[in-house]
C-alpha positions in Angstrom: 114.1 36.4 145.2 115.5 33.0 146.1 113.9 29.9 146.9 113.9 27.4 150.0 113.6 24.4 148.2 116.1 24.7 146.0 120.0 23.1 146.3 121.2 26.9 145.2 121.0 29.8 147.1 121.3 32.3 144.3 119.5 35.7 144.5 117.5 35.9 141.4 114.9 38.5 139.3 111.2 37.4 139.0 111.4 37.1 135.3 114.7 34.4 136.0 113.0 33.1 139.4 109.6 32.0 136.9 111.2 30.4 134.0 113.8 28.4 136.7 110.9 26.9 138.4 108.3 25.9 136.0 108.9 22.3 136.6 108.9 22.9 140.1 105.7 25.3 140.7 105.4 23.9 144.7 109.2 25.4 146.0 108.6 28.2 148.0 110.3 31.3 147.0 111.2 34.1 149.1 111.5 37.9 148.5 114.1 40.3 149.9 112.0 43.1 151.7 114.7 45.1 152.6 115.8 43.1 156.2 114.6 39.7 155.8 113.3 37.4 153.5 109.7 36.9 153.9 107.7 34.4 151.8 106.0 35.0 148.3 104.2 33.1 145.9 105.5 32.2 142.4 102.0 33.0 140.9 102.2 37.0 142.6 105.8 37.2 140.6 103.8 36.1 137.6 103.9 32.0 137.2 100.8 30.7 135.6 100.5 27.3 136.0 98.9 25.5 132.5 97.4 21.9 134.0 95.7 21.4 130.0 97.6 19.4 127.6 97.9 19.5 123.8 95.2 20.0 121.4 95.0 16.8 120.1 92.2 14.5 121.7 92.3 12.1 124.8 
């Protein structure tokens, strides 16, 4: 994977690609299908997106 929005252009792993953009949920990422790069979502590589906050009250 690599993203579009991002200043790198590193190649990396879901797991990596994730946990490197979960301050940044809205970039859009890109998977390698073999000839090109087409686009993917971070939630289909596994990002869930928690919009709660802590337990204690408002």
């Amino acid at each position: 994977f690599r993203c579009a929005d991002c200043d790198s252009r590193e190649l990396l792993c879901s797991a990596c690609m994730v946990e490197q953009h979960r301050c940044s949920p809205l970039h859009r990422i890109k998977r390698w299908n073999g000839m090109y790069f087409e686009e993917e979502s971070l939630a289909n590589i596994g990002m869930v997106l928690d919009v709660g906050h802590a337990p204690s009250g408002c």
